[in-house]
C-alpha positions in Angstrom: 3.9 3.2 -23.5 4.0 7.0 -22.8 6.6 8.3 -20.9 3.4 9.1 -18.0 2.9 5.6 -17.7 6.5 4.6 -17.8 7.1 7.4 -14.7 4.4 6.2 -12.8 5.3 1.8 -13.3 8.6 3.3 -12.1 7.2 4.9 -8.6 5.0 1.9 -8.1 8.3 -0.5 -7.4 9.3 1.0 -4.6 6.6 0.6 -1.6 7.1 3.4 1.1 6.1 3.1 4.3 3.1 5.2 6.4 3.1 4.6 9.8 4.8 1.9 12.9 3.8 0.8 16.0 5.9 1.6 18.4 6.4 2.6 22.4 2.8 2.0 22.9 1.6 4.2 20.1 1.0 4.4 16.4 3.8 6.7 14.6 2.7 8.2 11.1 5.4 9.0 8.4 5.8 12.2 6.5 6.8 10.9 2.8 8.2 7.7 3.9 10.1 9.4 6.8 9.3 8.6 10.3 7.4 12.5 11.8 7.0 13.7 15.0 3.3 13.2 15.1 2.0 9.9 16.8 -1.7 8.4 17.0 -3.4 7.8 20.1 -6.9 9.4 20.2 -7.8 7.4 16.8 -9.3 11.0 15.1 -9.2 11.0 11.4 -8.1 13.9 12.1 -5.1 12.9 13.6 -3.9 11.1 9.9 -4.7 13.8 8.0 -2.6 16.3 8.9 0.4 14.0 9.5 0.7 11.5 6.9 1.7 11.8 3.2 2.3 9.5 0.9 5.5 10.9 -1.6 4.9 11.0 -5.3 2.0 8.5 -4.7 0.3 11.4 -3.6 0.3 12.8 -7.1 -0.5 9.2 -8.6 -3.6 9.5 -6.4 -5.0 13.3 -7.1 -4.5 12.5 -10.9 -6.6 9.4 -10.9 -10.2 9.9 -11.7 -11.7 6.4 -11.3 -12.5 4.1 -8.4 -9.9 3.5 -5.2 -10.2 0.1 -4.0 -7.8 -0.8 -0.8 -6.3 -4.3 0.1 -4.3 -4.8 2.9 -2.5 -8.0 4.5 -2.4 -8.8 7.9 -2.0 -12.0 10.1 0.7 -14.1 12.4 4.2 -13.0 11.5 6.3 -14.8 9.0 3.3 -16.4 7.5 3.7 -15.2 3.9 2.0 -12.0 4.3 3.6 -10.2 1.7 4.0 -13.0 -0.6 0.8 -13.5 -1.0 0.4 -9.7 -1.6 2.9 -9.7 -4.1 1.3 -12.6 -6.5 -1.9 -11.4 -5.8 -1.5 -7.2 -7.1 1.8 -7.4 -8.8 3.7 -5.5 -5.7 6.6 -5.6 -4.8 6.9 -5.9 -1.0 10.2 -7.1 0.6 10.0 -10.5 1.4 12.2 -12.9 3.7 12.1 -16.2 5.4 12.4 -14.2 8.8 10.7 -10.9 10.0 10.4 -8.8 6.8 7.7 -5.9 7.2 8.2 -2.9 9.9 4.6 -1.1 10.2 2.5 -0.4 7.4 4.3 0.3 4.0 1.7 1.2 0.6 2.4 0.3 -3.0 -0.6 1.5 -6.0 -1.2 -0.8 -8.4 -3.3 0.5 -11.9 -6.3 -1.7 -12.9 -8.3 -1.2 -16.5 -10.7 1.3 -14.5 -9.6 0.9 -10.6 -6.3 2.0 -8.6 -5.6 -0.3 -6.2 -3.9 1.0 -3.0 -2.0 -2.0 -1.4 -0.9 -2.0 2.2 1.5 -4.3 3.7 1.3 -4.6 7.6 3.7 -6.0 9.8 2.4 -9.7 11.4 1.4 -9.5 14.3 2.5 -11.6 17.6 6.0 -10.1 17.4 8.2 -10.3 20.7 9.3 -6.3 19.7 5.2 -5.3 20.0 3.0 -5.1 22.6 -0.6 -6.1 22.8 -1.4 -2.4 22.7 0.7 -1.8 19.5 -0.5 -5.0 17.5 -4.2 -3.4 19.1 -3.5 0.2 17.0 -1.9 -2.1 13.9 -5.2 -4.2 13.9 -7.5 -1.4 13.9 -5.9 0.7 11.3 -6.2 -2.4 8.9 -9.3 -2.6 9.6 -10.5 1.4 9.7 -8.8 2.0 5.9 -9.2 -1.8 4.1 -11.7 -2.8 1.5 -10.3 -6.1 2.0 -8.4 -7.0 4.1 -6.5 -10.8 3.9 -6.0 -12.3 7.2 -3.1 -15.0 6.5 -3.0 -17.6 9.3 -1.1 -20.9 10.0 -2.6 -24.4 9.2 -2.7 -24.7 13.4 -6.2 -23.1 15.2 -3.6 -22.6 18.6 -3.7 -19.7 21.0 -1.6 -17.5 19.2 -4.4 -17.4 16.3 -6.6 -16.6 18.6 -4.7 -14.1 20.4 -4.1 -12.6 17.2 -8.0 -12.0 16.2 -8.6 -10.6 19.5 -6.7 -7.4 18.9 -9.0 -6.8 16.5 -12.0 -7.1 19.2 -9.9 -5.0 21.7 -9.7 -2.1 19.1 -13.3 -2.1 18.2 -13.9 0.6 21.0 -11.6 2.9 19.6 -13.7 3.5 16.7 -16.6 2.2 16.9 -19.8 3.5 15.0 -17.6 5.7 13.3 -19.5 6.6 9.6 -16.0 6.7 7.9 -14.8 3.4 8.7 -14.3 1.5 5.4 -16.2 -1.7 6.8 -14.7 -3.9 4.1 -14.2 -7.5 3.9 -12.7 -9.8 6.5 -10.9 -12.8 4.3 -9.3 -15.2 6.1 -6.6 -17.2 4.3 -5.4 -20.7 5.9 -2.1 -21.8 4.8 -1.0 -25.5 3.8 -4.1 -27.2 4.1 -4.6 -30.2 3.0 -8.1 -31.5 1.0 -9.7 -33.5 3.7 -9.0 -30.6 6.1 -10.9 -28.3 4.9 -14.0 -28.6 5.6 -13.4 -29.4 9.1 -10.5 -26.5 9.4 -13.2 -23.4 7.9 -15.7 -24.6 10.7 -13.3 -24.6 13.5 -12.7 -20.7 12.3 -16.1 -20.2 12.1 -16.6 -21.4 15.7 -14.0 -19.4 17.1 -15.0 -16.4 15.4 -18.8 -16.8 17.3 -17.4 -16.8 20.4 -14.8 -14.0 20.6 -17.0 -12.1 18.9 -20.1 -13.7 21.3 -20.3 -9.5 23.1 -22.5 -7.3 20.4 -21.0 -4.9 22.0 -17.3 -5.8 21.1 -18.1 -7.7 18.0 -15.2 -6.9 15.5 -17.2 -8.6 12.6 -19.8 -6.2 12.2 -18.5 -3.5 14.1 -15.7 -3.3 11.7 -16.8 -5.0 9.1 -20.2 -5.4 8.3 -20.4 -8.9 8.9 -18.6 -9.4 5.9 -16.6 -12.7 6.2 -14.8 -15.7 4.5 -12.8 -18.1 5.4 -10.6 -20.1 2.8 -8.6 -22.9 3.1 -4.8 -22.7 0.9 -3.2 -25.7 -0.3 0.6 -25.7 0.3 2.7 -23.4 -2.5 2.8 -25.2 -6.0 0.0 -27.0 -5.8 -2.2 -26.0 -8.6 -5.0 -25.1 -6.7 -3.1 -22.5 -4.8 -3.0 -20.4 -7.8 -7.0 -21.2 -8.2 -7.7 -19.9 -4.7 -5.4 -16.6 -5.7 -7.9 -15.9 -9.0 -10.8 -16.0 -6.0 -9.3 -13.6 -3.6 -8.9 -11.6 -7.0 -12.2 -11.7 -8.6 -13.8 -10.2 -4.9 -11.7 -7.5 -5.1 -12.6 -6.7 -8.3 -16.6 -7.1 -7.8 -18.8 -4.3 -6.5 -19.2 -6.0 -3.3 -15.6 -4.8 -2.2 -16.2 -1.0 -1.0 -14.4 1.7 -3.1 -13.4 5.1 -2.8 -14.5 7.5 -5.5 -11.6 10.2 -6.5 
């Protein structure tokens, strides 16, 4: 291994974090430090000349391949970063209690892709607002190639609270040509067999009618229509593992949007 390669595996452990919600608004980090600037007007703008990303910034501009960016998000304390963690190799803190604060990005080398992973703080959290998980839910959605929505076994009001931030935020940016407009993956935890079926059609039924206003339609607004929804058996099980590989192999196909560099 060169010494390049050693440097860079090196910078990779340690995620650093990009941005929080917080007072009502979305606050951007300067190099893993919290800045003065805050988001509210939802102008790429706004990002660019605020946010940097330390010496994954020079990990980035020397990459000459394809940028592919996953990013977790879902109810709090569901596993979130786990999941990240077996799934790209990161290392995102994890906890049995509330672990992630905002958005915090890792960059993990493939054969011919860089994959930029972001870790979002669950939603549903007493310390946010519906405004602040609002601005979370949109910049997952505005930056992700794919992003894995992690969710309990239960289809309860808080699931559903938690996919209507995503329809609030769709008139912040709406028709914008730079939106990523990835894929919407959702991941349901600790499902057993004979559940699934039945589970993956609930989801699909509540999906059709919070998203039942064209106008407000987070699916294909945001993302292009682009959905799944798969069904996890409990951690262990071999099939767990299985359902990992498929989360995987999307990522890797050409149907997941990239960013040339």
């Amino acid at each position: 291994m060169s010494m390049s390669d050693w440097l860079q595996r090196v910078i990779c452990l340690v995620p650093i974090q990009i941005a929080r919600a917080e007072q009502g608004s979305l606050s951007l980090f300067t190099d893993g430090l919290k800045c003065a600037a805050t988001v509210s007007t939802w102008k790429v703008e706004d990002f660019l000349e605020s946010i940097r990303f330390g010496l994954y910034e020079y990990l980035l501009d020397d990459w000459r391949g394809p940028v592919k960016v996953i990013s977790s998000m879902g109810k709090q304390s569901s596993g979130k970063s786990y999941m990240l963690n077996h799934l790209t190799g990161s290392m995102f803190d994890i906890s049995g209690g509330r672990c992630t604060d905002g958005v915090w990005l890792t960059l993990r080398r493939g054969e011919d892709c860089m994959y930029v992973v972001l870790d979002f703080e669950g939603l549903g959290s007493l310390e946010r607002t519906d405004q602040e998980d609002t601005f979370l839910s949109v910049l997952n959605a505005a930056i992700s190639g794919l992003t894995v929505f992690k969710t309990d076994y239960r289809v309860d009001h808080d699931t559903r609270n938690m996919l209507c931030r995503f329809r609030d935020g769709v008139q912040l940016i709406k028709d914008d040509k730079r939106l990523m407009r990835g894929w919407f993956y959702i991941t349901i935890k600790d499902v057993i067999k004979r559940d699934v079926e039945e589970l993956q059609s609930h989801f699909i039924r509540m999906l059709t009618q919070i998203c039942q206003n064209d106008e407000k339609n987070f699916l294909t607004k945001l993302y292009a229509g682009q959905l799944i929804v798969q069904a996890f058996p409990a951690l262990g099980n071999e099939q767990f593992y299985f359902e990992l590989d498929q989360i995987r192999e999307h990522l890797q196909c050409d149907k997941t949007p990239s960013l040339k560099n």
